[in-house]
C-alpha positions in Angstrom: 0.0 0.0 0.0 1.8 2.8 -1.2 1.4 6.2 -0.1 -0.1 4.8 3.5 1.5 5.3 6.4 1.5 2.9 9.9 1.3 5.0 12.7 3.9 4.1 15.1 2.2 2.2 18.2 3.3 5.0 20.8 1.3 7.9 19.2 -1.8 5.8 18.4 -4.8 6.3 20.0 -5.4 2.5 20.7 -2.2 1.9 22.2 -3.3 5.1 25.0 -6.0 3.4 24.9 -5.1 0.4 25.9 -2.4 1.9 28.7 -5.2 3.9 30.5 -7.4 1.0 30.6 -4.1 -1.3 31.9 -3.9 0.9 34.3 -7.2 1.4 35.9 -7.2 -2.1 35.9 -4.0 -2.6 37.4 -5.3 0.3 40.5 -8.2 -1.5 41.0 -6.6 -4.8 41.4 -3.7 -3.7 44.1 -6.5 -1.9 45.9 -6.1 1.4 48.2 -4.8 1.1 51.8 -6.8 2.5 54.1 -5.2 5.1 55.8 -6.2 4.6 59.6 -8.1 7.1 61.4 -7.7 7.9 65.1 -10.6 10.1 65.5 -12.7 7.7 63.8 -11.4 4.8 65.8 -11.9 7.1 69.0 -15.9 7.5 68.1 -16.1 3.5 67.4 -14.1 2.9 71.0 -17.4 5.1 72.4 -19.8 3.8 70.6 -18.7 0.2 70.9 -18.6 0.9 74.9 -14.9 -0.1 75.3 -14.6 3.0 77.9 -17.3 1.7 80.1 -14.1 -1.9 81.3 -10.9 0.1 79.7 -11.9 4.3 80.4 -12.2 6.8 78.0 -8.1 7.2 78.1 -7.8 3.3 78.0 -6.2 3.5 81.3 -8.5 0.6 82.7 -10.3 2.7 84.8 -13.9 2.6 83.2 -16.7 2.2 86.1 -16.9 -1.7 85.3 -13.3 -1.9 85.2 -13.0 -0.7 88.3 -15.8 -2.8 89.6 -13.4 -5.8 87.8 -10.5 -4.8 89.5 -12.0 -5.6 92.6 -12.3 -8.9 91.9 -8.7 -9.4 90.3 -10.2 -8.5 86.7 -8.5 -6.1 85.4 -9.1 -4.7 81.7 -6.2 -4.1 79.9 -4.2 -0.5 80.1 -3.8 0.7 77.0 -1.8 3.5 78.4 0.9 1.0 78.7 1.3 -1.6 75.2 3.7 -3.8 77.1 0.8 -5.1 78.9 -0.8 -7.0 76.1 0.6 -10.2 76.2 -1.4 -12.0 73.9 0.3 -13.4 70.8 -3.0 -14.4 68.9 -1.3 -15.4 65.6 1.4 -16.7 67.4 4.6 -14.6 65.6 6.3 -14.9 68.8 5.5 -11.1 68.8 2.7 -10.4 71.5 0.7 -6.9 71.3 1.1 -6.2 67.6 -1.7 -4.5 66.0 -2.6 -7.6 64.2 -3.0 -9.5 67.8 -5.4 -6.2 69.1 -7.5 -6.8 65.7 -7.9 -10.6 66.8 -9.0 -9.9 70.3 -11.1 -6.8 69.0 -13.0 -9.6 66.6 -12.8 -12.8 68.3 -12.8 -12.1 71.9 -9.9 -12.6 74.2 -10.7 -15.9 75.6 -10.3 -18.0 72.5 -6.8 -16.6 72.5 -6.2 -17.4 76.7 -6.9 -14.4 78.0 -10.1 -13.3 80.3 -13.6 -14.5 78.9 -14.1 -10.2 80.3 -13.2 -9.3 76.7 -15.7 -10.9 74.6 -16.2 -10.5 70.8 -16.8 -7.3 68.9 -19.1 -7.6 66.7 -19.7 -6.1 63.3 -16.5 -4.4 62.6 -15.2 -3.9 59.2 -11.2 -4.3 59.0 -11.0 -0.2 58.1 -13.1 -0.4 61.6 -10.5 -2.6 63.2 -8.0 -0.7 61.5 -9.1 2.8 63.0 -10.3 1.1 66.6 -6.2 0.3 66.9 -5.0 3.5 65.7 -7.2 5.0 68.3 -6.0 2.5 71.2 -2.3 2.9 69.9 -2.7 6.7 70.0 -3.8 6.0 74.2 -0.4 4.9 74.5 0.9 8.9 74.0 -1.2 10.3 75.9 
């Protein structure tokens, strides 16, 4: 075909086509990370009534954690991380943010620690994920 010309594949409208589409495709498949939110994760601590065994500054003091502690039933003090010791996916690395997702969800007692904490239930994992930004954020204070 004389006279016709072959546009070269960088400059054709298919090929910038085809890239956009590749890459829409290619975000949509590695999917966003939620970026955790502390005052979000401070409004699900409230309305999940965490403050009522742990306080509203996660100290443990909440009116039935002090009524607990009477009894030797202490809720955890988030005010001080080293004293999760529960190791839930068992990484040899107790207290990671992973473990406070798995007692958050499941309850502490499946994992050995006090039937107290029972499960939370209906927490998404950007929930989870902003719930321990908030309780990590206790740890500053």
């Amino acid at each position: 075909m004389k006279g016709s010309q072959v546009k070269p594949m960088s400059k054709s409208p298919l090929r910038r086509c085809l890239l956009a589409g590749f890459f829409c495709v290619a975000l949509l498949l590695s999917g966003t990370a939620h970026a955790a939110d502390v005052a979000r994760g401070k409004r699900l601590y409230e309305k999940a009534d965490c403050a009522k065994c742990h306080g509203p500054r996660g100290r443990g003091d909440g009116p039935v954690g002090l009524t607990l502690e009477q009894i030797g039933k202490s809720p955890g003090d988030w005010s001080d991380p080293s004293t999760f010791k529960l190791d839930t996916d068992k990484d040899g690395k107790a207290g990671t943010d992973r473990d406070l997702r798995n007692v958050i969800k499941r309850g502490a007692l499946v994992f050995g620690g006090s039937q107290m904490m029972g499960p939370t239930k209906g927490l998404n994992d950007d929930d989870l994920a902003d719930l321990v930004a908030f309780i990590r954020s206790l740890a500053t204070r």
